[in-house]
Structures are given as C-alpha cells and as structure tokens.
N, CA, C and O atoms as CSV, one atom per row, in Angstrom:
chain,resi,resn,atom,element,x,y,z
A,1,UNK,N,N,-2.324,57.177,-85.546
A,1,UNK,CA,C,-1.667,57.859,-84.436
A,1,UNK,C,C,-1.646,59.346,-84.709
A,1,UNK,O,O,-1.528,59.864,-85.819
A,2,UNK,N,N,-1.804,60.104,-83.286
A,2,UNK,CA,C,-1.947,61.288,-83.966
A,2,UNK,C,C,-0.406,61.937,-84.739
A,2,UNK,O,O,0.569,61.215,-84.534
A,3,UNK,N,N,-0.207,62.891,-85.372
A,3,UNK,CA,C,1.306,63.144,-86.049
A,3,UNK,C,C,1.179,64.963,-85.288
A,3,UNK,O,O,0.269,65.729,-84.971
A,4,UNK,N,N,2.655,64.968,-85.281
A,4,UNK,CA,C,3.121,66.452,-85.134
A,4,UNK,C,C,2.542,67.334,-85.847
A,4,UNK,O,O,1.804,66.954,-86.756
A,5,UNK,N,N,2.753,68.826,-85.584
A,5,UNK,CA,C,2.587,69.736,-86.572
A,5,UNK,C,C,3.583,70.838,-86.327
A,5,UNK,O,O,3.482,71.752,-85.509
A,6,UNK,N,N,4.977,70.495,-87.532
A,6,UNK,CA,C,6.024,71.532,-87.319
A,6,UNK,C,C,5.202,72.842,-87.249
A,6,UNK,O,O,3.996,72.938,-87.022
A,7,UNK,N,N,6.361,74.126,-87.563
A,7,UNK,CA,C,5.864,75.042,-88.127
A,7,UNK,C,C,7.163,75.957,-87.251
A,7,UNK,O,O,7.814,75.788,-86.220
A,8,UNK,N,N,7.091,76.849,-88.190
A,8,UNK,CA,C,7.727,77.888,-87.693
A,8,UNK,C,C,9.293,78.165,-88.682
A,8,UNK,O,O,10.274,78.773,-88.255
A,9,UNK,N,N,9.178,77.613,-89.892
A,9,UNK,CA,C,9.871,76.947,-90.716
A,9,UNK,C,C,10.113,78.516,-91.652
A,9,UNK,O,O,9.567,79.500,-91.154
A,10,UNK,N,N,10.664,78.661,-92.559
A,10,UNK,CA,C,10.936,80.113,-93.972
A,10,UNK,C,C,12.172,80.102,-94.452
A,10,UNK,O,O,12.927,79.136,-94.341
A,11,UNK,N,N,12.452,81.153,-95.004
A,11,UNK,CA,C,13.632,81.668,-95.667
A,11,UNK,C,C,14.709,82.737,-94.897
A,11,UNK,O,O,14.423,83.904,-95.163
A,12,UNK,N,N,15.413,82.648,-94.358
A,12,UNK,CA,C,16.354,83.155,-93.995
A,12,UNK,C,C,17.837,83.371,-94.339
A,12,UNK,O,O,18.239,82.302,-94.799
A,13,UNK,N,N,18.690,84.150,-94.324
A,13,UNK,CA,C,19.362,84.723,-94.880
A,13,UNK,C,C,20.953,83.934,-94.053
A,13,UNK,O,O,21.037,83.939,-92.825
A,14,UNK,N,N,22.173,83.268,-94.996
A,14,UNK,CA,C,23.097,82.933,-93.067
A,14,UNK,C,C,23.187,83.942,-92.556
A,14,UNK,O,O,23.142,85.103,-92.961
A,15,UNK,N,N,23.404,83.211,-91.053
A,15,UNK,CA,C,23.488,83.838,-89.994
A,15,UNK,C,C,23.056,84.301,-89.100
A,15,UNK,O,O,23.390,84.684,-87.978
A,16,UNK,N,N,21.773,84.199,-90.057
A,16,UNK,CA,C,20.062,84.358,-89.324
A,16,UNK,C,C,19.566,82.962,-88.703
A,16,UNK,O,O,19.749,81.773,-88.963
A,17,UNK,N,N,18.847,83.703,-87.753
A,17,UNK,CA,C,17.990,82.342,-86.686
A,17,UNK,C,C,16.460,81.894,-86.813
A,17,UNK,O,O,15.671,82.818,-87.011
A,18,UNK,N,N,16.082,80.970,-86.751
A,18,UNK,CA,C,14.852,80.495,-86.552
A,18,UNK,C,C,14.201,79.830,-85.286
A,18,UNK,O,O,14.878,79.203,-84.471
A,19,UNK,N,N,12.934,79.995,-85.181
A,19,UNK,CA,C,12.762,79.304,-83.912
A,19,UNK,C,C,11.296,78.061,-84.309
A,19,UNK,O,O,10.203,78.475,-84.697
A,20,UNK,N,N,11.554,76.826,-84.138
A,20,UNK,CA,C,10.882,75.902,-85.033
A,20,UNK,C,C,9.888,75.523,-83.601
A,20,UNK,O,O,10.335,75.766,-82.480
A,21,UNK,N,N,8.584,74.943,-83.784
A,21,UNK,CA,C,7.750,74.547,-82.593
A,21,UNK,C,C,7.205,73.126,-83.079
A,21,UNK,O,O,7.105,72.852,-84.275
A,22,UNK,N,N,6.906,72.364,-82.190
A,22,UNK,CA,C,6.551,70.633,-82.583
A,22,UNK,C,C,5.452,70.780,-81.666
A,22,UNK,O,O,5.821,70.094,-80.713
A,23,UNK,N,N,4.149,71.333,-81.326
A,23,UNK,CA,C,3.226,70.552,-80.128
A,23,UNK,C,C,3.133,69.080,-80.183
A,23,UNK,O,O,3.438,68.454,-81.198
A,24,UNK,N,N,2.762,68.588,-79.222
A,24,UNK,CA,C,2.766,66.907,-78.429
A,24,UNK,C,C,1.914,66.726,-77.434
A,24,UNK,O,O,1.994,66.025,-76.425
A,25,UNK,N,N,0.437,67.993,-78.138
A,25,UNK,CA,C,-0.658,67.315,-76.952
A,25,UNK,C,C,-0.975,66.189,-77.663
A,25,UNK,O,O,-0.727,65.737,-78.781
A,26,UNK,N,N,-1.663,65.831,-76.583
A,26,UNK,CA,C,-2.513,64.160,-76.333
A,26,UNK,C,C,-1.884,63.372,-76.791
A,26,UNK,O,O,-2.559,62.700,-77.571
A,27,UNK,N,N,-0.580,62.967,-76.712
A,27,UNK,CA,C,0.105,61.913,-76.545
A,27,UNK,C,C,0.762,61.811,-74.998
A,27,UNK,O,O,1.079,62.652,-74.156
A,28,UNK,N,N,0.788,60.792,-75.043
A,28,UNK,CA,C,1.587,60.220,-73.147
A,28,UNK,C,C,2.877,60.085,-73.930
A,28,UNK,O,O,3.059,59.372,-74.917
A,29,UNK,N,N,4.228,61.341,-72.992
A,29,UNK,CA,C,5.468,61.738,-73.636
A,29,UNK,C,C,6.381,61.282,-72.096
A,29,UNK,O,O,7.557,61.641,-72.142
A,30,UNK,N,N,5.943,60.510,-70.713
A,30,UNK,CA,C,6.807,60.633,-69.694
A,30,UNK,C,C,7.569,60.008,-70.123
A,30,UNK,O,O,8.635,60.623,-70.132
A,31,UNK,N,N,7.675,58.772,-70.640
A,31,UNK,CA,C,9.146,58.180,-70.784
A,31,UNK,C,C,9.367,58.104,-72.506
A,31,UNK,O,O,9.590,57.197,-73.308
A,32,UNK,N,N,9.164,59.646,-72.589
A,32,UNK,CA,C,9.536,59.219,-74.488
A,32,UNK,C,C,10.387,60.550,-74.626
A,32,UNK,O,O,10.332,61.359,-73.699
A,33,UNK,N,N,11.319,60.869,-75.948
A,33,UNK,CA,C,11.736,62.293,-76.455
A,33,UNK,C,C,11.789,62.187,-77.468
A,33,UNK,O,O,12.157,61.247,-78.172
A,34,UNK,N,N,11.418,63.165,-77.690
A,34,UNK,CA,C,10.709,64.519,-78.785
A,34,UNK,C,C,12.430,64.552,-79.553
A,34,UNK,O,O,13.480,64.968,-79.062
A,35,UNK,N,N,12.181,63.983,-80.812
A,35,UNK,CA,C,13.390,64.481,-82.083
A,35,UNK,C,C,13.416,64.954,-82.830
A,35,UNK,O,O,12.410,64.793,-83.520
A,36,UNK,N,N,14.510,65.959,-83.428
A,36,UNK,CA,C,14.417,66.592,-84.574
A,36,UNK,C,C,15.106,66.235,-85.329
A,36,UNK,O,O,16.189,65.737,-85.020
A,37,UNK,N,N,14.623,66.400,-86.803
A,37,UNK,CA,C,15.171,65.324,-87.768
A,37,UNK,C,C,15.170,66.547,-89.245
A,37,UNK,O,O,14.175,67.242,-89.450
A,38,UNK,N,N,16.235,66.620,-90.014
A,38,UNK,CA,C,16.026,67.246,-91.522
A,38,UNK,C,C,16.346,66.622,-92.653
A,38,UNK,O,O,17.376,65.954,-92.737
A,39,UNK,N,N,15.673,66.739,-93.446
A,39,UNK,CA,C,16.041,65.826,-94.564
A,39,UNK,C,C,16.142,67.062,-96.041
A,39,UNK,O,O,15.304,67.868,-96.448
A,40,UNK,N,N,17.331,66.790,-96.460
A,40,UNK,CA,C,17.455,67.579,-98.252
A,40,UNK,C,C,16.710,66.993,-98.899
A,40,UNK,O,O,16.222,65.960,-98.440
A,41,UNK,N,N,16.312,67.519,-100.384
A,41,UNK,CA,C,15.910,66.878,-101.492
A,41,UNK,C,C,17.203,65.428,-101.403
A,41,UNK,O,O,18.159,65.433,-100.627
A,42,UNK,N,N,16.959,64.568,-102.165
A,42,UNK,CA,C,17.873,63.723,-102.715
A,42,UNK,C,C,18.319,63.196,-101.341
A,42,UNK,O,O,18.942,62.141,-101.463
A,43,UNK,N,N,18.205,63.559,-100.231
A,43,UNK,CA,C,19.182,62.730,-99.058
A,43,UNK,C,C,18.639,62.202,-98.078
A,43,UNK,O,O,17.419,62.349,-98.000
A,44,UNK,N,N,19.402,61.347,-96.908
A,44,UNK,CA,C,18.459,60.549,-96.333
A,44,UNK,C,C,18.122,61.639,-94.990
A,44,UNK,O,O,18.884,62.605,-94.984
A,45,UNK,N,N,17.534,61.628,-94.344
A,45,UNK,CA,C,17.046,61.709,-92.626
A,45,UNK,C,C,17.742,61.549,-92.306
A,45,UNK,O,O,18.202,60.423,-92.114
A,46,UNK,N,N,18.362,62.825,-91.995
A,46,UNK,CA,C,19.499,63.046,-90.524
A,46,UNK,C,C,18.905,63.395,-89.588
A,46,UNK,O,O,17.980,64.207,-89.549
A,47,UNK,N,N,19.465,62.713,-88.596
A,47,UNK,CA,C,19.307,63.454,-86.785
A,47,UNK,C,C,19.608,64.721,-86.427
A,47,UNK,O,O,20.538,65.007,-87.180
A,48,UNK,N,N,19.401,65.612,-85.769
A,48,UNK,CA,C,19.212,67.428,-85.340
A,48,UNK,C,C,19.553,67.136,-83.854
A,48,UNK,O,O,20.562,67.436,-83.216
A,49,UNK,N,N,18.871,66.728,-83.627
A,49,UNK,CA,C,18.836,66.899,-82.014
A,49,UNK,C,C,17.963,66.000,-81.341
A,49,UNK,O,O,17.238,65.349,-82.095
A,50,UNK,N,N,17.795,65.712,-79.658
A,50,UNK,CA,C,16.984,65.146,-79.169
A,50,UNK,C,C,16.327,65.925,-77.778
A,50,UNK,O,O,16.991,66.849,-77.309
A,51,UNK,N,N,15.241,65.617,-77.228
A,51,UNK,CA,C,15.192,65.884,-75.793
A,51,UNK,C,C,14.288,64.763,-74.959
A,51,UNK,O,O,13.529,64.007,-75.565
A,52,UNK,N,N,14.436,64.725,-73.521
A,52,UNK,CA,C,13.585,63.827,-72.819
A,52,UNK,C,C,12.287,64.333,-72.553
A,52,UNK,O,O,12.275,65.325,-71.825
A,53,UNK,N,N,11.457,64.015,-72.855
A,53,UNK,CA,C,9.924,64.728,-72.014
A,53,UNK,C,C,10.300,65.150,-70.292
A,53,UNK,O,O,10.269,66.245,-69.730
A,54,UNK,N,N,10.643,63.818,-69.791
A,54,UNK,CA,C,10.859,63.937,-68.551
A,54,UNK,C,C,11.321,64.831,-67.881
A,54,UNK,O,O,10.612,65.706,-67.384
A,55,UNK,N,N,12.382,64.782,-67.770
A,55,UNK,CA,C,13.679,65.857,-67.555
A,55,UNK,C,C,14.562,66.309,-68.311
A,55,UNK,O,O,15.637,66.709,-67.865
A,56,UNK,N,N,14.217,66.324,-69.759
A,56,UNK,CA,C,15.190,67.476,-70.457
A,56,UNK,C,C,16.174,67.283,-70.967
A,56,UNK,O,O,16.701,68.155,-71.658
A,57,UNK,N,N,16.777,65.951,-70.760
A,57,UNK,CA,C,18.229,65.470,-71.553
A,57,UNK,C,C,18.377,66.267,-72.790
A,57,UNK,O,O,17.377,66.903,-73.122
A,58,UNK,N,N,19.417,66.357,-73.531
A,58,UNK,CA,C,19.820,66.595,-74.467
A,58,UNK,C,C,20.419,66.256,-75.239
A,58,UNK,O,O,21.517,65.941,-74.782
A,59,UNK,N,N,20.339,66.073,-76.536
A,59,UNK,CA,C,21.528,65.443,-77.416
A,59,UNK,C,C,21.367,66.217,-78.670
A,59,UNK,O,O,20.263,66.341,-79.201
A,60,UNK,N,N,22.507,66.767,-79.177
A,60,UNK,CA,C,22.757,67.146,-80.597
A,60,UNK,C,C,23.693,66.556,-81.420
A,60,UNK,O,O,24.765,66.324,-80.862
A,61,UNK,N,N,23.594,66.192,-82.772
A,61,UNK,CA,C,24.169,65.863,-84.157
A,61,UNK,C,C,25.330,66.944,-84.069
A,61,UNK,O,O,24.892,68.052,-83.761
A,62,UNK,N,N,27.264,66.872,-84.344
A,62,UNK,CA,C,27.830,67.734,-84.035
A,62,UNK,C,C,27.794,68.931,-84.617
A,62,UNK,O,O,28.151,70.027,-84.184
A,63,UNK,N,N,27.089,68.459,-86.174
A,63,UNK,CA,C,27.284,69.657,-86.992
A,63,UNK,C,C,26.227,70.683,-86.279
A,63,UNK,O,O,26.516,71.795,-86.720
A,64,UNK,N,N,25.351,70.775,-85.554
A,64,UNK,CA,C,24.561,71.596,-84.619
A,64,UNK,C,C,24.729,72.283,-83.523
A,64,UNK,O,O,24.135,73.186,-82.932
A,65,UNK,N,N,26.113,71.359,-83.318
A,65,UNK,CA,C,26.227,72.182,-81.662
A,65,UNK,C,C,26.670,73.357,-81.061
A,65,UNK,O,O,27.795,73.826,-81.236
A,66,UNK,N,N,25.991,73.735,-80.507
A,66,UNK,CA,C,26.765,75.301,-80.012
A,66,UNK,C,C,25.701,76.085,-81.676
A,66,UNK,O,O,26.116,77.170,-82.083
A,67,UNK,N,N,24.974,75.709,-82.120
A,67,UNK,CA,C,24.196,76.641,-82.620
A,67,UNK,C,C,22.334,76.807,-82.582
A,67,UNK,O,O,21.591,77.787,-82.645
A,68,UNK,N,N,22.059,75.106,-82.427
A,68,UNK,CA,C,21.307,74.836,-82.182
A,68,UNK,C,C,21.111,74.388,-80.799
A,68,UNK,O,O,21.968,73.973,-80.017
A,69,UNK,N,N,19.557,74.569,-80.575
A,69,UNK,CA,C,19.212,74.355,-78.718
A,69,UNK,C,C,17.465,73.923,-79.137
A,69,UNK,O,O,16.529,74.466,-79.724
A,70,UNK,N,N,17.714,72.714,-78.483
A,70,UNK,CA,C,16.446,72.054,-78.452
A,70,UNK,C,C,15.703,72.298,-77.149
A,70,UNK,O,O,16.606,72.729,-76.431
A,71,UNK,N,N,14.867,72.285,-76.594
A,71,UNK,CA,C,13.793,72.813,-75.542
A,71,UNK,C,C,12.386,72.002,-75.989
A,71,UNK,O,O,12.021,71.586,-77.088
A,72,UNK,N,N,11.701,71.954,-74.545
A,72,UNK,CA,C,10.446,71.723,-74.351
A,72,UNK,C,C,10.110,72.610,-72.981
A,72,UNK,O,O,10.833,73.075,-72.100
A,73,UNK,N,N,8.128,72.631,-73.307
A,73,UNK,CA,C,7.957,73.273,-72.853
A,73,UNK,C,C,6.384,72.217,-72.199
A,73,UNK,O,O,5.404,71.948,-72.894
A,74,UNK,N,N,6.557,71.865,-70.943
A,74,UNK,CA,C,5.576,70.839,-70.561
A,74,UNK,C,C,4.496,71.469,-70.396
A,74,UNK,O,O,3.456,70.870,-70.668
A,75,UNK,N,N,4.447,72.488,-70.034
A,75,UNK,CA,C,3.048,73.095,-70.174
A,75,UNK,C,C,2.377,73.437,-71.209
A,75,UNK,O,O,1.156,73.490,-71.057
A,76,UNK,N,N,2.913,73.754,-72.489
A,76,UNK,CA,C,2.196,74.055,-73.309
A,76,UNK,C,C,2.722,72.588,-74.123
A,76,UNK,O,O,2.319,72.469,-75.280
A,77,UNK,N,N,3.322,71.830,-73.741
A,77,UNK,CA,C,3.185,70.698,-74.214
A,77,UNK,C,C,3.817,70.622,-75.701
A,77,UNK,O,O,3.330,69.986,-76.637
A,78,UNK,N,N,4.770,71.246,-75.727
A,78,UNK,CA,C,5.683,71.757,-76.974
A,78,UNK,C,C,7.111,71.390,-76.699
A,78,UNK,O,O,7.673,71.198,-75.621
A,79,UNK,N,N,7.602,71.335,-78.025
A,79,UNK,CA,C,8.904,71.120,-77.998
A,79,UNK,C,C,9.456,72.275,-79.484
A,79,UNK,O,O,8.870,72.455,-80.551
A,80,UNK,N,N,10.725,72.858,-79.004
A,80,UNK,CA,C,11.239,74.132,-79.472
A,80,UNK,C,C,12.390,73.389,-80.179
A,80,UNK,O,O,12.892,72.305,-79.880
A,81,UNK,N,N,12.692,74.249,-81.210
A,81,UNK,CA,C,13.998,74.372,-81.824
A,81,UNK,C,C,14.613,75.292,-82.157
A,81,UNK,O,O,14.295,75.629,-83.298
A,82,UNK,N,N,15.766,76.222,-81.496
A,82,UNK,CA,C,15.874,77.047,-82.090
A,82,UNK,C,C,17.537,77.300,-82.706
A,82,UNK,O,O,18.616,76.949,-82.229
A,83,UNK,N,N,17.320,77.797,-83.527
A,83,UNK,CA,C,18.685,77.368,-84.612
A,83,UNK,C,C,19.204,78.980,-85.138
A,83,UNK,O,O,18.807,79.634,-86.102
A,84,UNK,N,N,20.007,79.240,-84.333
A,84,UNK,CA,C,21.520,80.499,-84.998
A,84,UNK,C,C,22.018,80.299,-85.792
A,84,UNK,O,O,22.060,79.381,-86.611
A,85,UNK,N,N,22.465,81.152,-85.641
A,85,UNK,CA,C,24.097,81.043,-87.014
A,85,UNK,C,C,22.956,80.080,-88.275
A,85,UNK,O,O,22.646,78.957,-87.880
A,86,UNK,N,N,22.599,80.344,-89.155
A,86,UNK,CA,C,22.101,79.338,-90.095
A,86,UNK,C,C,22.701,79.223,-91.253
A,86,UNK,O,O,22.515,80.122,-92.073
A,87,UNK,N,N,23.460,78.227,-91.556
A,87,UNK,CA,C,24.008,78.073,-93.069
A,87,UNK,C,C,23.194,77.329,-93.934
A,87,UNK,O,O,22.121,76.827,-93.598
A,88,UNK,N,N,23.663,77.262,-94.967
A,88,UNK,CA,C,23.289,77.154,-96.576
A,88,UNK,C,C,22.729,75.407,-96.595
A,88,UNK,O,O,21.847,74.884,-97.275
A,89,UNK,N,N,23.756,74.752,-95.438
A,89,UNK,CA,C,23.811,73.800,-95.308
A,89,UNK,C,C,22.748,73.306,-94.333
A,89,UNK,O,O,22.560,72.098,-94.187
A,90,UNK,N,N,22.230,73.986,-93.838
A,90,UNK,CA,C,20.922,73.579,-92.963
A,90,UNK,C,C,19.848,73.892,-93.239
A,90,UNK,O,O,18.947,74.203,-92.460
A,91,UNK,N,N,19.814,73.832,-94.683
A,91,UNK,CA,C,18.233,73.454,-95.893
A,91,UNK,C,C,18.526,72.447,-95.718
A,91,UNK,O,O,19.503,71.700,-95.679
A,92,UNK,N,N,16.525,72.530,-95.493
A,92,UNK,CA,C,15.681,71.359,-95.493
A,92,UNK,C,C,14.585,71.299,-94.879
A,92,UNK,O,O,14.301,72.220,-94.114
A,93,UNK,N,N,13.605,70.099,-95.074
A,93,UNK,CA,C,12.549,70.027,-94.646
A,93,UNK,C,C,12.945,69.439,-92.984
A,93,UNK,O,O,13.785,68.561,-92.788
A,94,UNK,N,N,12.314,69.986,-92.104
A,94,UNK,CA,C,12.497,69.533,-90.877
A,94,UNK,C,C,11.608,69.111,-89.940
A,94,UNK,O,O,10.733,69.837,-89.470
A,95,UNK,N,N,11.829,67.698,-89.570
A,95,UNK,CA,C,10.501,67.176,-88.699
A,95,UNK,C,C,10.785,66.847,-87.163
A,95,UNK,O,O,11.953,66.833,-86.773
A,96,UNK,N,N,9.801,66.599,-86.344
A,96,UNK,CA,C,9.490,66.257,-85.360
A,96,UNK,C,C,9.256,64.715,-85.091
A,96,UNK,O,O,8.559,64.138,-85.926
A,97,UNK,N,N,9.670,64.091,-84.200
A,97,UNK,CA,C,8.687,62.941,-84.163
A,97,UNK,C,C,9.285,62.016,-82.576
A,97,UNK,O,O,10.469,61.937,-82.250
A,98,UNK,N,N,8.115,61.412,-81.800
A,98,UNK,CA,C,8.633,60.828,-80.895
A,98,UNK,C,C,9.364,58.919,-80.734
A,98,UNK,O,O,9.107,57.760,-81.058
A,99,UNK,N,N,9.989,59.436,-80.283
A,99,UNK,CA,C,10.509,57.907,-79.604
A,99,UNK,C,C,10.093,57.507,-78.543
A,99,UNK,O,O,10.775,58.007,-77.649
A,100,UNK,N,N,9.019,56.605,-77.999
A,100,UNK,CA,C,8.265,56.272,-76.911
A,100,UNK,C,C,9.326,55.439,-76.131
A,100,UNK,O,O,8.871,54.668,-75.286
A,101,UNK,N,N,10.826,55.492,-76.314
A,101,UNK,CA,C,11.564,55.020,-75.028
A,101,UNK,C,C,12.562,55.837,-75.062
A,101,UNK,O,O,13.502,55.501,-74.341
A,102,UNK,N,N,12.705,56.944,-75.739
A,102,UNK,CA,C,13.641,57.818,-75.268
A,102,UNK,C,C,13.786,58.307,-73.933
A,102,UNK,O,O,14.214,59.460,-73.883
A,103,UNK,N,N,13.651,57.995,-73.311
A,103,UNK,CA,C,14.117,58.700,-71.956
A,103,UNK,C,C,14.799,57.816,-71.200
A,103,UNK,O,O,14.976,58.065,-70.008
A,104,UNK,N,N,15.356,56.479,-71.861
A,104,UNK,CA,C,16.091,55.361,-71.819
A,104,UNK,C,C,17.341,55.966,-72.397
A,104,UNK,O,O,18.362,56.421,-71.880
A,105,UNK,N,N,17.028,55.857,-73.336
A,105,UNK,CA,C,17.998,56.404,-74.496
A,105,UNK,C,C,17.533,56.847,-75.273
A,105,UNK,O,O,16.475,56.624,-75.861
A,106,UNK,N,N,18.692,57.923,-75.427
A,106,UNK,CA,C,18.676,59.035,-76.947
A,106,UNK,C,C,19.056,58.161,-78.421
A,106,UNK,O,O,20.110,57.723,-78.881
A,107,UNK,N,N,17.955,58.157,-78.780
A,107,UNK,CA,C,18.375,57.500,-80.310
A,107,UNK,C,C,18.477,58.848,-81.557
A,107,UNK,O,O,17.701,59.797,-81.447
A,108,UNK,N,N,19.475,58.802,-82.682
A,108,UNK,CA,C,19.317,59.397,-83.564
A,108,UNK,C,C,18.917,58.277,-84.760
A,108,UNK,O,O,19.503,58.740,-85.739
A,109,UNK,N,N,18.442,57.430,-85.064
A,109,UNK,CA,C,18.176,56.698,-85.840
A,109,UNK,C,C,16.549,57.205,-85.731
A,109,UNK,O,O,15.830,57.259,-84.733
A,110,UNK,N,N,16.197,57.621,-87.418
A,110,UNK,CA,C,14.997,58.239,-87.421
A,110,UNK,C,C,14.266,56.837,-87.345
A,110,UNK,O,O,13.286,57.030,-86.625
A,111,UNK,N,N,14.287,55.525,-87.751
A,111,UNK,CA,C,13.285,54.623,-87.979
A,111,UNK,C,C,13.368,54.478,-86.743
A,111,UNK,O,O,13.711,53.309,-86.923
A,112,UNK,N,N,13.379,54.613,-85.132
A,112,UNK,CA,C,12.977,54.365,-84.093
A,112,UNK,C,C,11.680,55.699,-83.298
A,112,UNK,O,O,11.042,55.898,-82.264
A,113,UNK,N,N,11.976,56.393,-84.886
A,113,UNK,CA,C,10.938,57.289,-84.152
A,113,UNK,C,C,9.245,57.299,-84.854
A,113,UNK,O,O,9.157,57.386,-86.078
A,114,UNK,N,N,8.171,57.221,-84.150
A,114,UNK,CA,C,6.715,57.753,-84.794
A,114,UNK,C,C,5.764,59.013,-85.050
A,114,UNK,O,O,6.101,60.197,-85.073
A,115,UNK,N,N,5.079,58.718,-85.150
A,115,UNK,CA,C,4.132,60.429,-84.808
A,115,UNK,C,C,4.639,61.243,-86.193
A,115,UNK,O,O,4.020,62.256,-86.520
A,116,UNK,N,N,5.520,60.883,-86.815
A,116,UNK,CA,C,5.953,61.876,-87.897
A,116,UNK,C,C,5.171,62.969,-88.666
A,116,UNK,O,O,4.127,62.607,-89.207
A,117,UNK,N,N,5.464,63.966,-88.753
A,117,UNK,CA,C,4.314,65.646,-88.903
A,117,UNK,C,C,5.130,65.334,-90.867
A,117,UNK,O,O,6.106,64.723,-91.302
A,118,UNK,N,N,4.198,66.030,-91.372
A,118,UNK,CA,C,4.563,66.841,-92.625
A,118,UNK,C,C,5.733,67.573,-92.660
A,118,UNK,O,O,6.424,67.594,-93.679
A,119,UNK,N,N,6.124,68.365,-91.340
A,119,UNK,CA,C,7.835,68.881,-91.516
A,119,UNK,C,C,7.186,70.186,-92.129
A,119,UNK,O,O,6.089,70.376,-92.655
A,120,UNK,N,N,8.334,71.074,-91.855
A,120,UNK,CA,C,8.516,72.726,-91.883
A,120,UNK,C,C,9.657,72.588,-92.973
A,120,UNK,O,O,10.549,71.740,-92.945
A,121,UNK,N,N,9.473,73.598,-93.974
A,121,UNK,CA,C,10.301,73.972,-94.456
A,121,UNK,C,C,11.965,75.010,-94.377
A,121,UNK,O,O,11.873,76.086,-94.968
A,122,UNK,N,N,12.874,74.821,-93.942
A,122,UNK,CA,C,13.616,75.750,-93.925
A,122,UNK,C,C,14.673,76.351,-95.371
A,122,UNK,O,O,15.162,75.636,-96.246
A,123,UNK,N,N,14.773,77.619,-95.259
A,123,UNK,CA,C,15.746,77.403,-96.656
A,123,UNK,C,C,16.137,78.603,-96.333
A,123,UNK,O,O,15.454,79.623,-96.239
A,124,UNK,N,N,17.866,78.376,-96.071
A,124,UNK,CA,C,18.782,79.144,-95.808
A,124,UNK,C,C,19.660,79.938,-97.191
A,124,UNK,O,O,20.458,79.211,-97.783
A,125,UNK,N,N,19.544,81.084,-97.580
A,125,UNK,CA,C,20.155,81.709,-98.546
A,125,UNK,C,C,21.474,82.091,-97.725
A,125,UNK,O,O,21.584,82.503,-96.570
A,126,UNK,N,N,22.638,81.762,-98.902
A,126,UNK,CA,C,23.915,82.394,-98.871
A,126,UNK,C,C,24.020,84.039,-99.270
A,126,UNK,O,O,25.111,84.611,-99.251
C-alpha cells in the first residue's frame, strides 16, 4: 500500500510553531480521515488529532487543543498540521496515517489506522 510522507518536522525552541504536511495522493480518501499520531522513544502511539477527507470534521487529543489545528487541503491532496505554543512535551516522532472509515467515525486508536509514513521528527527544546 502506498505509505505517507511526513515532513516538515525540526527543532524548535517552546513556544515556537511548526507546520507538519502528510500528502494522500493516489489513495481514494472520500469516506476515510487522515490522523495524526506521535510517539516518544520508550512510549506507545498516541493520538494528535483527526480530520474527514470529506468534509473536514475534526477531532483533537485534549492535551492539543486550542494549540494544535489539523487541516486538509483537497486539492493538493494534503493534510496539515500545525502546532503553536510547542512544549518539551510534544517530542516526538510524528506520523500520518489513514483510516478508510473515518468519516463514520473519528477513531484515535492508532491500530485502526494504515498507510503509515516513516514519521517526521519533532524536538522541542526547553
């Protein structure tokens, strides 16, 4: 299957923002959404956020909210992440990957999702 390709991933300082990109050509995304997922050394795959291909739903993990904003962009066939305020605590490797019935429902359970990319690095200095 084809897999994501994060990117847009570095070192930033808190407080500082990033803006992360997932493309999702040539996959069929109408009834699926695009998730973001980070994982620490040593810890499991947490949920970030979600969106619908379709129409755009939204869902964020609380520790994200009001800092992070997930987006897609159907024309260029992308899906955005972009993340403020950045703490110490939001290192990690961060991936993309779809759920081909999300637009049913928002799942944060990463084993319902495929397509999984290599993941972007983020690493937030205090």
């Amino acid at each position: 299957q084809e897999q994501s390709a994060e990117s847009g991933g570095g070192l930033v300082q808190a407080g500082g923002s990033l803006r992360l990109s997932c493309p999702a050509s040539g996959r069929t995304l109408s009834r699926s959404a695009i998730g973001w997922f980070r994982q620490a050394p040593g810890k499991e795959r947490r949920f970030v956020a979600s969106i619908t291909w379709a129409d755009g739903r939204t869902k964020y993990a609380d520790l994200v909210k009001g800092r992070f904003t997930v987006s897609r962009d159907t024309a260029e066939s992308t899906s955005y992440l972009q993340m403020n305020d950045l703490k110490p605590e939001d290192t990690g490797s961060y991936y993309c990957a779809v759920d081909n019935t999300g637009y049913y429902r928002q799942n944060s359970d990463w084993r319902l999702y495929t397509n999984w990319g290599q993941g972007t690095q983020v690493t937030v200095s205090s």
